[in-house]
C-alpha positions as CSV (number, residue, x, y, z in Angstrom):
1,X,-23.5,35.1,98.4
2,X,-27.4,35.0,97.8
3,X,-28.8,34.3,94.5
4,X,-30.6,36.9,92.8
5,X,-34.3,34.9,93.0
6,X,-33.8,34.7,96.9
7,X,-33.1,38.4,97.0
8,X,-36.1,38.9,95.3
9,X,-38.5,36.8,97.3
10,X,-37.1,38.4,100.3
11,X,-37.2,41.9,99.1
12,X,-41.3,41.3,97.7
13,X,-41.4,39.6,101.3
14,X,-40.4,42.7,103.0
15,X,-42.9,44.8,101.7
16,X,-45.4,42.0,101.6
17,X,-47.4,44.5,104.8
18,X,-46.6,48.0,102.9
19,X,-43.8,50.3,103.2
20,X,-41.7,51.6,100.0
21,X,-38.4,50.5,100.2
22,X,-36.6,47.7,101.0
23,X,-33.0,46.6,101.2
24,X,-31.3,43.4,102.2
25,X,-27.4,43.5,103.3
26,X,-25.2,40.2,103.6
27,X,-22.0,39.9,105.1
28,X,-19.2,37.6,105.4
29,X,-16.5,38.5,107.3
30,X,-13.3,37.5,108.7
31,X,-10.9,38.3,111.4
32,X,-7.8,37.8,113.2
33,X,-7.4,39.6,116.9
34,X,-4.2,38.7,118.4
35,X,-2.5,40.4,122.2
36,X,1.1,39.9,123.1
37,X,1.5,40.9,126.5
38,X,4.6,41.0,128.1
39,X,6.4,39.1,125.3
40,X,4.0,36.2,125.6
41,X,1.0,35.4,123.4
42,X,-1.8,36.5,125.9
43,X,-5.0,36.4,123.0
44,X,-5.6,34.9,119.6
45,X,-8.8,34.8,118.1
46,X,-9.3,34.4,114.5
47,X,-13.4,33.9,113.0
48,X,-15.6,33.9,110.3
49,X,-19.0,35.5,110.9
50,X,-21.8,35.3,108.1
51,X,-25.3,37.1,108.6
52,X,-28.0,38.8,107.0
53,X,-29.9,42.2,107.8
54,X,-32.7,43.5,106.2
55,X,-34.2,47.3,106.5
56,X,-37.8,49.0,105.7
57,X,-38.5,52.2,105.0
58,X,-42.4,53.4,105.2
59,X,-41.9,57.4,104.6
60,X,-39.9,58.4,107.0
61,X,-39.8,55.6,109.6
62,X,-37.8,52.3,109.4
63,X,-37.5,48.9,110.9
64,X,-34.3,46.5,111.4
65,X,-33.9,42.9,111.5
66,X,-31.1,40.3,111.1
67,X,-30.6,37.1,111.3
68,X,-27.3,34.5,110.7
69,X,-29.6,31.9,109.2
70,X,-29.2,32.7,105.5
71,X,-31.7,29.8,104.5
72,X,-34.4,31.1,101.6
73,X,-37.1,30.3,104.2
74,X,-35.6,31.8,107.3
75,X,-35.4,35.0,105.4
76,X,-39.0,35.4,103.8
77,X,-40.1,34.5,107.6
78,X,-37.9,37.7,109.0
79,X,-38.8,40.0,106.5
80,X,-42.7,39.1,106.7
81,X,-42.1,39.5,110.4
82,X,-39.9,43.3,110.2
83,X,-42.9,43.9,107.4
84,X,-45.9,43.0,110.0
85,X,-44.7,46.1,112.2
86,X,-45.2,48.8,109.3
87,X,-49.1,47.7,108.6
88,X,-49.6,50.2,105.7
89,X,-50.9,49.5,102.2
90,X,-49.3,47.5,100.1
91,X,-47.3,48.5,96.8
92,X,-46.6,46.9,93.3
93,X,-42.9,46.6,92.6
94,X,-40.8,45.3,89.5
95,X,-37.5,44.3,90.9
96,X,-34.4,44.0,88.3
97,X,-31.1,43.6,89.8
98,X,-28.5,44.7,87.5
99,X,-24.9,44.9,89.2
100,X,-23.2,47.9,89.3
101,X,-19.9,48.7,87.5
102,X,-17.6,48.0,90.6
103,X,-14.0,50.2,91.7
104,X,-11.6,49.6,93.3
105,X,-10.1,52.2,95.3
106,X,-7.6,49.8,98.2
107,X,-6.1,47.5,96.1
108,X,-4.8,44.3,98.1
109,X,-1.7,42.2,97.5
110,X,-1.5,39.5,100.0
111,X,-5.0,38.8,101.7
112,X,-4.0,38.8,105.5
113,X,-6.0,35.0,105.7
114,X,-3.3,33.6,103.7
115,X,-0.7,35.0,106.0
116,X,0.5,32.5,109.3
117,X,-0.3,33.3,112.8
118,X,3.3,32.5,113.1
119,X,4.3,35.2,110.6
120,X,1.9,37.9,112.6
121,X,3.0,36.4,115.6
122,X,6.9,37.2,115.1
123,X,6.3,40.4,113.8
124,X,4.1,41.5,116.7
125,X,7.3,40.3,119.0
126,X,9.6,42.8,116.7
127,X,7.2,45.9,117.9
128,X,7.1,44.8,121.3
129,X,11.0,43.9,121.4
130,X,11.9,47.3,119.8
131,X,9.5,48.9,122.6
132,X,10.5,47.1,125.4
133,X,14.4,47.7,125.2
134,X,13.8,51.1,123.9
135,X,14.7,52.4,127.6
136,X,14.9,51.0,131.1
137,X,11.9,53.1,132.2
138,X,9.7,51.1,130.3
139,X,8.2,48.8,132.7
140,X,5.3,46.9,129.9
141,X,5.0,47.0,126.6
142,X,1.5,45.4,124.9
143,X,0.9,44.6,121.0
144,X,-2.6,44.3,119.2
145,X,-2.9,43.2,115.9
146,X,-5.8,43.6,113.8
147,X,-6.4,42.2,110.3
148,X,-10.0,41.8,108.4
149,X,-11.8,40.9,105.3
150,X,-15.1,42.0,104.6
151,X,-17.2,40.4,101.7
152,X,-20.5,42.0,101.5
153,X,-23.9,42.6,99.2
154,X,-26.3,45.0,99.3
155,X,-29.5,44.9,97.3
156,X,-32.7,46.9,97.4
157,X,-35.8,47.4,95.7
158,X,-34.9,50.2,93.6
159,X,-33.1,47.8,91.2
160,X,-29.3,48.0,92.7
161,X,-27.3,45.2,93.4
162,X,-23.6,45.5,94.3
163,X,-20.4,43.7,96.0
164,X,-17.5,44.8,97.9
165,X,-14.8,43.0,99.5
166,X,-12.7,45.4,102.0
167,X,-9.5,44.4,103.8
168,X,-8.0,46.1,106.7
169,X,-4.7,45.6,108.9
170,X,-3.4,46.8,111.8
171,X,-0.9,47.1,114.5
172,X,-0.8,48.8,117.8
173,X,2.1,49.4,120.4
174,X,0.8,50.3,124.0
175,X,4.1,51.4,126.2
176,X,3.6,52.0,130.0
177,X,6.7,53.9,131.8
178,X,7.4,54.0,135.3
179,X,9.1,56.2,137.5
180,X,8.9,57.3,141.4
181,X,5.7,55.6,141.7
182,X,4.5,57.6,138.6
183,X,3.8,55.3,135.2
184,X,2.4,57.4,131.9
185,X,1.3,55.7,128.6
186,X,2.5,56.4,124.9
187,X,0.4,54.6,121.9
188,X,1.0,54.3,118.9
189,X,-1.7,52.6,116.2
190,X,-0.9,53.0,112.5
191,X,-3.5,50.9,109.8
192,X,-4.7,51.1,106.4
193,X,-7.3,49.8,104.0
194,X,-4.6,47.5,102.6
195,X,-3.4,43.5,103.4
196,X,-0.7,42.2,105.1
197,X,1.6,43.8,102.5
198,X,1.2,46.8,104.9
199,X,3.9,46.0,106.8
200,X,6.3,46.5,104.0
201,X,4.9,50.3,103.6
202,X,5.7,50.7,107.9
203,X,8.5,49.9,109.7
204,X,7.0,48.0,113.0
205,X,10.4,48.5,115.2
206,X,9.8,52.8,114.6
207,X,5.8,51.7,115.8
208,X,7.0,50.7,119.1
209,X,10.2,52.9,119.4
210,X,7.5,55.9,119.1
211,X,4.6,54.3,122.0
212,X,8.2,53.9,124.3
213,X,9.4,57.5,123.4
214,X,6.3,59.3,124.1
215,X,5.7,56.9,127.7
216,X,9.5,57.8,128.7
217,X,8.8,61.7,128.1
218,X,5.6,62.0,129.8
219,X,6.8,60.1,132.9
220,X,9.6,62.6,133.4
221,X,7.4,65.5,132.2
222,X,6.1,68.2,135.1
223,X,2.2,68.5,135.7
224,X,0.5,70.9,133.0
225,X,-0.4,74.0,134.5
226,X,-3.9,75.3,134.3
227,X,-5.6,78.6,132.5
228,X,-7.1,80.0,129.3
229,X,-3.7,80.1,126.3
230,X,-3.1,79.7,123.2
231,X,-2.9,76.2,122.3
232,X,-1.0,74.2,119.0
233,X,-2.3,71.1,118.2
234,X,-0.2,69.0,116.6
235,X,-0.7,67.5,113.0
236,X,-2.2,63.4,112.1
237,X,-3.9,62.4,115.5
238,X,-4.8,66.0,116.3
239,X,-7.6,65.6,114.3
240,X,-9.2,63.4,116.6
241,X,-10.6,67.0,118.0
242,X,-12.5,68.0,115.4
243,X,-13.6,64.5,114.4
244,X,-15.4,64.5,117.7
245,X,-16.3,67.5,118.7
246,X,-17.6,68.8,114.9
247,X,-17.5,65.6,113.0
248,X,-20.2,63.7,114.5
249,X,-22.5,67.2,114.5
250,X,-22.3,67.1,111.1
251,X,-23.7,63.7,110.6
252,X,-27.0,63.5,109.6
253,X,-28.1,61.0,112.6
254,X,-28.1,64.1,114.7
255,X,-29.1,66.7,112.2
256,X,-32.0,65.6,110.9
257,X,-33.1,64.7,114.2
258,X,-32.5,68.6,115.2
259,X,-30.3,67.8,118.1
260,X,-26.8,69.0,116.4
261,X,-25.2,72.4,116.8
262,X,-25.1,72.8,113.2
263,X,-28.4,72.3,112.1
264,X,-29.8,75.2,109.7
265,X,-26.1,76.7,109.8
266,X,-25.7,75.7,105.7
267,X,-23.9,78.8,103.9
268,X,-23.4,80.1,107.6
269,X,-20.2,81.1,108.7
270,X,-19.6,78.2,111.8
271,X,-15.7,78.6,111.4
272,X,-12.3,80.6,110.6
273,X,-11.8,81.6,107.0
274,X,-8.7,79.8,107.2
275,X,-10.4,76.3,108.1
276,X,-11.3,74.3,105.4
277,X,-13.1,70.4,106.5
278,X,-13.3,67.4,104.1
279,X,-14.4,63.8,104.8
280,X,-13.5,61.5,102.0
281,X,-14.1,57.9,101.7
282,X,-12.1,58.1,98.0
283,X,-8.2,57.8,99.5
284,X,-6.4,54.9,97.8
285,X,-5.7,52.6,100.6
286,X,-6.6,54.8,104.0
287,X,-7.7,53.0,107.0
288,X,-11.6,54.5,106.6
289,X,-11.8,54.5,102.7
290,X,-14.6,52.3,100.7
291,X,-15.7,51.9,97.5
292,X,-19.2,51.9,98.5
293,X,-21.0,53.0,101.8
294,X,-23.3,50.4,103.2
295,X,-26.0,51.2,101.3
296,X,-24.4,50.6,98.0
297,X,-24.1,54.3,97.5
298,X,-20.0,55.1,96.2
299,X,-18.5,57.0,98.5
300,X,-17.0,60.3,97.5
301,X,-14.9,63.8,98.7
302,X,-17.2,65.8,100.6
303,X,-16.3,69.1,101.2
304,X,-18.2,69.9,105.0
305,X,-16.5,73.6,105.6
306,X,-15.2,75.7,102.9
307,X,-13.1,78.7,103.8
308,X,-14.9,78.6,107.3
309,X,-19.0,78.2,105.8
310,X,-20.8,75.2,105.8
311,X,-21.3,73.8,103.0
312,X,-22.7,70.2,103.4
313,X,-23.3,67.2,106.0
314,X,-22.6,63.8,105.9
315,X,-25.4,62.1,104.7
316,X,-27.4,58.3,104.7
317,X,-30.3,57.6,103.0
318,X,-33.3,57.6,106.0
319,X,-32.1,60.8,106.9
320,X,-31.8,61.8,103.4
321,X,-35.4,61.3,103.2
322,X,-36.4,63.1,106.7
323,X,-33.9,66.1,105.6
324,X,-35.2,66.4,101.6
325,X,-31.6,65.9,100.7
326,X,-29.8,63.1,98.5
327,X,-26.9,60.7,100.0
328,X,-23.6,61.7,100.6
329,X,-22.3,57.9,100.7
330,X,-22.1,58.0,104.0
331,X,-23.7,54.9,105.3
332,X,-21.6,53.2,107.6
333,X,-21.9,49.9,109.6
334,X,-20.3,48.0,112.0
335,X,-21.8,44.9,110.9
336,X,-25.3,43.2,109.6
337,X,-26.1,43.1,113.1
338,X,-26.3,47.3,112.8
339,X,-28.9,49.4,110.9
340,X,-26.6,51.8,108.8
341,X,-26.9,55.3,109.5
342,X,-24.5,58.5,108.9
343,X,-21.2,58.1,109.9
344,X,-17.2,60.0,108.6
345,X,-14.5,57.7,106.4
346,X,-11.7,60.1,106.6
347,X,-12.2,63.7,108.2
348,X,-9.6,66.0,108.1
349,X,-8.6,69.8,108.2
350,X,-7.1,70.7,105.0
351,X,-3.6,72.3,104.5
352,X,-3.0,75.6,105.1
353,X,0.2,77.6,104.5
354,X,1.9,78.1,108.2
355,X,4.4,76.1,109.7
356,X,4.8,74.8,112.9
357,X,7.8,76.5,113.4
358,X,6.3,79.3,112.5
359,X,3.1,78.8,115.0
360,X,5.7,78.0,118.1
361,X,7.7,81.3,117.1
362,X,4.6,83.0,117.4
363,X,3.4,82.0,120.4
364,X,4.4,83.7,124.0
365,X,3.0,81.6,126.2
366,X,0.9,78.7,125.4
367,X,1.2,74.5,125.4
368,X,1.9,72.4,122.7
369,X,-0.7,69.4,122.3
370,X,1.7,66.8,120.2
371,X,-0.6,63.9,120.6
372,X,-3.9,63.7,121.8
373,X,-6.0,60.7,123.6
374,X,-9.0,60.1,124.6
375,X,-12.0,62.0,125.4
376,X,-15.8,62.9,125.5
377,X,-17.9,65.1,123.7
378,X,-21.8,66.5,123.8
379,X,-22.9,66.4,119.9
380,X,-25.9,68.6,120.7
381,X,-24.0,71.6,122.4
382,X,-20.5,70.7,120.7
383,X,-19.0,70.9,124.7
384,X,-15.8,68.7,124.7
385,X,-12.8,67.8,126.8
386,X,-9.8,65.6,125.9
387,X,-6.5,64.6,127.2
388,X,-3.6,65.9,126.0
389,X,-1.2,62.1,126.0
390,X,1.4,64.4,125.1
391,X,2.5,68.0,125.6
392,X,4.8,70.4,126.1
393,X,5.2,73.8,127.6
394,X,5.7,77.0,125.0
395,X,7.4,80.5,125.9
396,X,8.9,82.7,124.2
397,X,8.2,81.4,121.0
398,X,9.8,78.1,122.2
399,X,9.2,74.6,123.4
400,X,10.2,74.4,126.9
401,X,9.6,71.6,128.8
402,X,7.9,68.6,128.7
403,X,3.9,68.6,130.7
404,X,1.6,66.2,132.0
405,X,-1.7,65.2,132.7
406,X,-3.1,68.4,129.9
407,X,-6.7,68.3,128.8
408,X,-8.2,70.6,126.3
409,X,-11.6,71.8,127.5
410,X,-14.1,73.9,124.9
411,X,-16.9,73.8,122.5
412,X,-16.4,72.3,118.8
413,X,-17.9,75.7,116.8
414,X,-16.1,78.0,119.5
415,X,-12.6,76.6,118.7
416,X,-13.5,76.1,115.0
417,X,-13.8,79.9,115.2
418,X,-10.6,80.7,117.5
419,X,-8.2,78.7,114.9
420,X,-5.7,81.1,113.8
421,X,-3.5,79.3,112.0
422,X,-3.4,76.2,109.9
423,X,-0.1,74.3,108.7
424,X,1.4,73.1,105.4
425,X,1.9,69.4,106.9
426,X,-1.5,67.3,107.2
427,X,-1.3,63.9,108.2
428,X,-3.7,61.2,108.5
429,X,-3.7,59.4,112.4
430,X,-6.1,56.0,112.9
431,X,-9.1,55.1,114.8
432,X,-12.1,53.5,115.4
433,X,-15.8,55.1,115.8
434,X,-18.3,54.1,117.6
435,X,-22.3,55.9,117.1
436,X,-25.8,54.0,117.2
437,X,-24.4,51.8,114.0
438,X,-21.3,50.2,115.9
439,X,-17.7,50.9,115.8
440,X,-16.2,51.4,112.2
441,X,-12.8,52.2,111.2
442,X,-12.5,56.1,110.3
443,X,-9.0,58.5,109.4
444,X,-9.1,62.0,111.4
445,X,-6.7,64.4,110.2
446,X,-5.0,67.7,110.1
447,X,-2.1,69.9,109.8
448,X,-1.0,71.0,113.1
449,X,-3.3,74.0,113.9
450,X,-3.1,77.1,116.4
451,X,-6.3,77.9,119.0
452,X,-5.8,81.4,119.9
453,X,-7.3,81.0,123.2
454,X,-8.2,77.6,124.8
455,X,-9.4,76.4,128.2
456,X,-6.7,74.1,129.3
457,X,-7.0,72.0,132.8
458,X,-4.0,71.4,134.7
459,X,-3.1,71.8,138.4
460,X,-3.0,74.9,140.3
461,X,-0.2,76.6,141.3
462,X,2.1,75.1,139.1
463,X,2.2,78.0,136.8
C-alpha cells in the first residue's frame, strides 16, 4: 500500500518538531450499501475509499491528521504540519520495519466484491418476500444489506509494520405492523466477520419471518404496565444493556480521563458473584472480531469482571500511557479519517447454570424483556434507559401476555449488582458502535439474565 522508504520519510517527518512516537495508518476500503423498500430497489451505493492518517504522541498528549492524497510529498507536508503543533525537542530514531507474523482469525471464502448486485439484490427480495407475506398485519417491510472489505497498514516508529484485510456482511429485515391506527416495529440484523458465503451459514427467509413475527406481536400486545419488578432479559441482543451501560465505562477513553463509574474500582467488587464479563476480539468469524486492533496490537480475550470483581479495562495505547498500563488491543476505528481510541469487539456476559425456564418459574410477578432496542446511556454515572422492542408480562411463574411500549430504566453497576441469575444459553446479537473514533462493528452478548428488582416505565393504571 506504501513502500517501506515512504513510511519512513513520513514517520522521521512526523517527529521532525519533537514528540516520541509516531504512527502512520492506511486504509483501503470497500463497500456495498444496498435499501429495498417496499419490494423495489430504493438505494445502491457501492465505493472504494483510500486515505491516510497519521498520529503523534509527545508524553501524554497527541495530534491527528489525514489526508486521501497518498503522494510521498503530500504526506511529508501533513506530518511536518501535525509535527509543527507539538514544538518540543527533537529525538534520534532508527526505524526498521520488520512485518509481523500475521493470523488469521475470519477466514473468507467468497470476497463479497466478486459477488453481483444482482445476486445480493435477489436475495435481499427473499427476506423481504418472506417478511412481507408472513401475515396480513404487515403493512412495510424494508431490507439493508451491508457487505465490506477492509485492507489496511499500520506502521509506527517503534519498528512494527503489519497488514490486515477484514471482510464483513450483513443483512437486516425492518417489519412495521399495523393495526387500529397502532403500527409497532420488529428488526432483525444478523452479520459476521465472514464473505458472502455467510448466507449459506443463515437462512434469510427465517431473517425476515422473525422482524414480521416480533412486529405482528407487539401490535396486538397491551401497554406495559409501570413499577419497580423483577425483570428477565432475554439472551443474544440482551446484551446490548450491558454493552452500553457498563461496556463503554470500562473503556479506557473514559477512564483514564476520570469521568467513568469504574475508575479505581480494579479488584473491587462492582458486580454479582454470579456475573462474569468478557470482551474478545479472538472469535473465529464474529461480526466485531480482528486480528489486530488499529494500532497493530493483536487483539485478544479480555476478561473485564470475574466472579463479580474487576479485573481489567479495555485498553488503547494513549490511554495506556496516561493510565501506566500496557494495551489491551483495543484500538478501534471507524476509518483513517478517526484517531483510534478504546473501544469493545465482542462483549458478553458469560454462561451461567440457570435456565430460562427456570428464571420464569421463579418469578411471581415481573416482565420478560425478549428483545431489546434502542437507548441512551450517561457513561459517567452509568444512568441508562432502553426500550424494551419486545416483552411480555410474567405471573405466576408464567408468561402471560404480550406488552408494549416497556423501557428498562436504572444505573449500569446498580443492575450489575441486582442480577440474580444467569443462564446456560449465551448468544451473540449484532451491532454497530459509535464513540469519539466513529461507528465500528461490535458483538454484545449474554445468556438470558434475571434483575431482581428493576425500574420499569410503562403507563399508569394499566396494572
Amino acid at each position: 500500500m506504501l513502500s517501506n522508504k515512504v513510511i519512513e520519510n513520513v514517520l522521521y517527518a512526523a517527529l521532525s518538531k519533537g514528540g516520541d512516537f509516531a504512527e502512520i495508518f492506511v486504509e483501503d476500503k470497500y463497500n456495498t450499501n444496498m435499501k429495498l423498500v417496499g419490494g423495489l430497489l430504493e438505494t445502491s451505493i457501492s465505493g472504494r475509499d483510500f486515505g491516510v492518517g497519521i498520529r503523534i504522541f509527545d508524553k501524554l498528549n497527541s495530534i491527528y491528521a489525514y489526508t486521501n492524497d497518498s503522494s510521498e510529498e503530500n504526506l511529508i507536508k501533513v506530518a511536518k504540519e501535525a509535527a509543527a503543533a507539538l514544538q518540543s525537542s527533537k529525538i534520534d530514531l532508527t526505524l526498521n520495519f520488520i512485518k509481523n507474523e500475521s493470523r488469521n482469525l475470519s477466514p473468507v471464502k467468497l470476497l463479497p466484491r466478486t459477488i453481483t448486485k444482482k445476486d445480493k439484490l435477489d436475495l435481499m427480495k427473499k427476506g423481504y418476500e418472506s417478511a412481507k407475506n408472513y401475515d396480513p398485519v404487515i403493512s412495510q417491510v424494508s431490507v439493508n444489506y451491508l457487505d465490506e472489505e477492509q485492507n489496511i497498514l499500520i506502521a509506527n516508529t517503534e519498528g512494527l509494520l503489519a497488514d490486515d484485510k477484514r471482510v464483513r456482511t450483513r443483512i437486516a429485515v425492518s417489519s412495521v405492523a399495523s393495526k387500529d391506527g397502532e403500527m409497532q416495529q420488529g428488526y432483525h440484523a444478523p452479520g459476521a466477520s465472514m464473505g458472502f458465503e455467510f448466507f449459506d451459514k443463515i437462512n434469510i427467509e427465517e431473517v425476515g419471518k422473525e422482524a414480521s413475527r416480533i412486529a405482528k406481536t407487539m401490535v396486538y400486545a397491551e401497554h406495559c404496565p409501570s413499577g419497580v419488578m423483577p425483570v428477565i432479559i432475554d439472551n443474544e441482543f440482551g446484551g446490548v444493556l450491558f454493552h452500553e451501560a457498563c461496556g463503554h465505562g470500562l473503556e479506557a477513553t473514559s477512564v483514564a480521563k476520570g469521568t467513568s463509574v469504574f475508575c479505581d474500582k480494579l479488584e473491587q467488587m462492582v458486580a454479582s458473584p454470579l456475573v462474569t464479563a468478557i470482551d474478545d476480539g479472538t472469535i473465529p468469524n464474529e461480526w466485531g472480531t480482528l486480528n489486530i486492533d488499529d494500532e497493530g496490537t493483536p487483539t485478544q480475550r479480555n476478561v473485564l469482571i470475574e466472579n463479580g470483581i474487576l479485573k481489567s479495562y479495555l485498553i488503547d495505547k494513549l490511554n495506556g500511557r496516561r493510565m501506566g498500563m500496557d494495551s489491551t488491543g483495543s484500538s478501534r476505528r471507524q476509518s483513517y479519517k478517526f484517531a483510534p481510541t478504546s473501544r469493545m469487539n465482542n462483549t458478553y456476559i458469560a454462561a451461567g447454570e440457570s435456565t430460562l425456564k427456570e428464571m420464569i418459574s421463579n418469578t411471581e410477578k415481573g416482565l420478560y424483556a425478549k428483545k431489546l432496542g434502542g437507548g441512551s446511556v450517561n457513561t459517567s454515572t452509568g444512568d441508562f434507559n432502553f426500550a424494551v422492542m419486545e416483552g411480555y408480562l410474567v405471573e405466576n411463574g408464567k408468561v402471560l401476555k404480550p406488552v408494549r411500549g416497556a423501557t428498562l430504566i436504572g444505573n449500569g453497576i446498580k443492575v450489575l449488582e441486582l442480577i440474580d441469575m444467569v443462564g446456560n444459553d449465551l448468544e451473540m446479537g449484532q451491532g454497530m458502535c459509535g464513540s469519539i473514533s466513529g461507528s465500528v462493528p461490535v458483538n454484545v452478548g449474554q445468556p438470558s439474565i434475571r434483575v431482581k428488582s428493576l425500574t420499569v416505565g410503562g403507563r399508569k393504571g394499566d396494572e
